[in-house]
C-alpha positions in Angstrom: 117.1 51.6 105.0 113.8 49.8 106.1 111.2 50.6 104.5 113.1 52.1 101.4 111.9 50.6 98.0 113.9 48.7 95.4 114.1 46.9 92.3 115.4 43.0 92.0 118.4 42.7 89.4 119.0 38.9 90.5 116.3 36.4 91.1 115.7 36.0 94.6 115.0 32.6 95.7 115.7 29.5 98.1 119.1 29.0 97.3 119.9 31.7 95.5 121.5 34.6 97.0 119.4 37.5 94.8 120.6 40.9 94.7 118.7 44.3 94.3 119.6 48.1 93.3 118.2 50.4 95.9 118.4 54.6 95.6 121.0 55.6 98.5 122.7 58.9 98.6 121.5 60.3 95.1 122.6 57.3 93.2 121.5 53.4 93.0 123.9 50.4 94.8 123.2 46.9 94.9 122.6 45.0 97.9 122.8 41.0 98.7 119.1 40.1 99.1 117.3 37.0 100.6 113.2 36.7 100.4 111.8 37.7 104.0 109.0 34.7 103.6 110.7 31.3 103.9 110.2 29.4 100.1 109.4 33.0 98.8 110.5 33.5 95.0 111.4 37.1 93.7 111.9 37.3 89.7 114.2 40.1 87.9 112.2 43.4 87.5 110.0 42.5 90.9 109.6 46.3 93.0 110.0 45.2 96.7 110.8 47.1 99.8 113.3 46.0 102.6 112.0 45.0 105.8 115.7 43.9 107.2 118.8 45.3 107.0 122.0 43.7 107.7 125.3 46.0 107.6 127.0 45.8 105.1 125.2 44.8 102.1 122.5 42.6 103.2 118.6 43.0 103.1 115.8 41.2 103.6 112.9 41.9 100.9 109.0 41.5 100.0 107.1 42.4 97.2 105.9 46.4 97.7 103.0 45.8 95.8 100.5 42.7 95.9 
């Protein structure tokens, strides 16, 4: 799962708990997802790629490009 690459369908955000679609198992399923920098701010449509993983649902996220 870290390292794989996704897209943001909720904004991501201090206090907000964002969420993001990631390809798993020949489909898409959407993850729980918090901004990996402290304060950092992730808008719908943003491509990011998980650097933690927390079973089940939850991943930590930066921007993949930029």
């Amino acid at each position: 799962m870290v390292g794989e690459l996704g897209r943001v369908t909720g904004t991501v955000g201090p206090g907000l708990v964002g969420e993001v679609m990631v390809k798993v198992r020949g489909g898409a399923e959407a993850f729980l997802a918090y901004a990996v920098e402290p304060g950092g701010r992730l808008e719908r449509g943003t491509v990011v790629v998980i650097v933690e993983y927390q079973p089940p649902r939850t991943v930590y996220v930066a921007p993949a490009y930029g």
